[in-house]
C-alpha positions in Angstrom: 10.0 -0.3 95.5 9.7 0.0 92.1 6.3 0.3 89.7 4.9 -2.8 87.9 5.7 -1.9 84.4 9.0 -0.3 83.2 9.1 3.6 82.5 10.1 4.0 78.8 12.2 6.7 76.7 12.0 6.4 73.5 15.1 7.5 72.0 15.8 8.8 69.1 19.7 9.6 68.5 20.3 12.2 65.8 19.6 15.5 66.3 18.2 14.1 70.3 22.0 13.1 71.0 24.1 13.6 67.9 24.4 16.8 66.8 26.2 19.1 64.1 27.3 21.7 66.7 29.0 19.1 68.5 30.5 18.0 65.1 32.4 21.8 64.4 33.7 21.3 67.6 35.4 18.1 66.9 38.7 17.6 65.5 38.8 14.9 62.3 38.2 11.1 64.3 37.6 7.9 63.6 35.3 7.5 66.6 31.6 6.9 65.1 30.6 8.5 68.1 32.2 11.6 68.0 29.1 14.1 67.3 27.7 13.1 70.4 27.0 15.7 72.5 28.3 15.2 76.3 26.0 17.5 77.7 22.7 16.4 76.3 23.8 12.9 77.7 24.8 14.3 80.5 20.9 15.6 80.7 19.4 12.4 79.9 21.3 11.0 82.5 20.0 13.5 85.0 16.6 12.7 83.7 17.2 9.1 84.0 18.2 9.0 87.4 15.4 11.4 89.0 13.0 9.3 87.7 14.0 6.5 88.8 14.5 8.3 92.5 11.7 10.0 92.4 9.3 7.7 91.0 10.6 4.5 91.5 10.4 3.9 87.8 12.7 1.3 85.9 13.2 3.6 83.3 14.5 1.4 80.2 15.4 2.9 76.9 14.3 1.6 73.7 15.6 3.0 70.3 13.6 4.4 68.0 16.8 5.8 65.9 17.4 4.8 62.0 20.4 4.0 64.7 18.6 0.7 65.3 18.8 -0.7 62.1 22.7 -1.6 62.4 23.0 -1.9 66.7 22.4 -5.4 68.4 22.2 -5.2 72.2 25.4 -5.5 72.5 26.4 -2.9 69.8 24.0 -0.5 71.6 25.4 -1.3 75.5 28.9 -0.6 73.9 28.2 2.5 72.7 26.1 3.6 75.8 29.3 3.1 77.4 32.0 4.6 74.7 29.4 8.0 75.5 28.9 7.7 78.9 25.0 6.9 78.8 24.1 5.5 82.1 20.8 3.9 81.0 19.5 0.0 80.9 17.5 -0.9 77.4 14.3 -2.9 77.7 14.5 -6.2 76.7 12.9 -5.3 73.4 15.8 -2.6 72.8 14.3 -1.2 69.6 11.2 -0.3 68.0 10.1 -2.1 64.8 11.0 -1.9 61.4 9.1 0.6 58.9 6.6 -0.9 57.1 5.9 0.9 53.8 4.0 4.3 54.5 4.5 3.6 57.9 5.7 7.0 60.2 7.8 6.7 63.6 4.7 7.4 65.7 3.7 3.8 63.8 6.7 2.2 64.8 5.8 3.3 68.6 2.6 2.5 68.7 3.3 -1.4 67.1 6.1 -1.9 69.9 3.3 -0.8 72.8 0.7 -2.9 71.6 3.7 -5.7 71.8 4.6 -5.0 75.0 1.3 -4.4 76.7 2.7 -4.2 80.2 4.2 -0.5 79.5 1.8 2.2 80.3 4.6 4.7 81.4 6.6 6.4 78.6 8.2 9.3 76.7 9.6 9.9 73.3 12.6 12.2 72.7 13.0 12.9 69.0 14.1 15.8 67.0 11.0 14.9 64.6 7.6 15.6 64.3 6.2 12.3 63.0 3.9 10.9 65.5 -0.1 10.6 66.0 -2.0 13.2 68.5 -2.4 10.7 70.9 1.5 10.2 71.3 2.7 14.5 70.8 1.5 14.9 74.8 4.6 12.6 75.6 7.3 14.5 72.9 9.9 15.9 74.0 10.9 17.3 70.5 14.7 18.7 70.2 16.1 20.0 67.3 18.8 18.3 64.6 20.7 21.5 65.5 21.0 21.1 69.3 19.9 17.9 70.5 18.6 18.4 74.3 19.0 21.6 75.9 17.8 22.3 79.3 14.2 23.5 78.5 14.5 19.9 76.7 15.0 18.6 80.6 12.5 20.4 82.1 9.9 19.7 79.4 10.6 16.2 80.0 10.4 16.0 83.7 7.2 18.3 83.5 5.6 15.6 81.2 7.1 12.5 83.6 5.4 14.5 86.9 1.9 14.4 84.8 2.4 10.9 83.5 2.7 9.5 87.2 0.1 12.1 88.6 -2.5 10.5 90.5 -5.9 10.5 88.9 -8.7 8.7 86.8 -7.2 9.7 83.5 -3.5 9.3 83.2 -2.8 10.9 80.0 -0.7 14.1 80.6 -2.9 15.9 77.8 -5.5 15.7 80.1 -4.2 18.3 82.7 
């Protein structure tokens, strides 16, 4: 049985998914997707799945990528599939545009107040931009990198807190 809201990941893509070590790696190709690296999907998979398993979470993904600016739905569900992302977006796939002086953690915050149903969610960005009220949830990777494993475990530590019964839900709290 799944929870009433959906579980959330906000997702941003460079330096989270796309990444320069993945880049020297590469031969030249035309593939825009090409700097994507297989094994922080591969982890964000893994995460995906055991929270849905083990916390019968939807767990939808909305971007919160410069990446949204150019993706539709359907531009973003094709190239979940050209990288093998196994992940269902919300049905509001992607956070809001900047406003002038506006930071990412902004951007959050204005699609949550829009979509008041979702309590449950994580952010996985390579930057630093966000309010004290949102860094609990983080899961900050580097451009360098994207996810490693301590990325993983970070996450899933944060995901156990988030759905950890008790009065005060916020995982800064324990």
């Amino acid at each position: 049985m799944m929870q009433a809201g959906p579980f959330i990941i906000f997702l941003d893509m460079d330096g989270v998914l796309n990444t320069p070590r993945v880049c020297l790696t590469q031969k030249s190709s035309r593939n825009p997707y090409s700097w994507i690296d297989p094994i922080s999907v591969k982890l964000l998979n893994r995460l995906i799945r055991d929270t849905e398993e083990k916390h019968s979470a939807a767990v939808k993904i909305v971007l919160s990528s410069s990446w949204r600016t150019s993706m539709e739905r359907g531009d973003l569900y094709q190239m979940m599939g050209l990288i093998n992302l196994d992940a269902d977006c919300h049905d509001q796939f992607k956070t809001p545009y900047p406003e002038v002086g506006e930071i990412r953690g902004d951007q959050i915050d204005r699609w949550l107040a829009a979509n008041s149903d979702v309590t449950n969610w994580i952010i996985l960005d390579d930057e630093s931009d966000f309010h004290d009220h949102q860094k609990p949830r983080l899961i900050q990777t580097s451009m360098e990198d994207g996810i490693l494993l301590s990325h993983f475990t970070q996450a899933e530590n944060v995901i156990e807190r988030i759905f950890q019964p008790c009065d005060n839900p916020n995982p800064q709290e324990t």
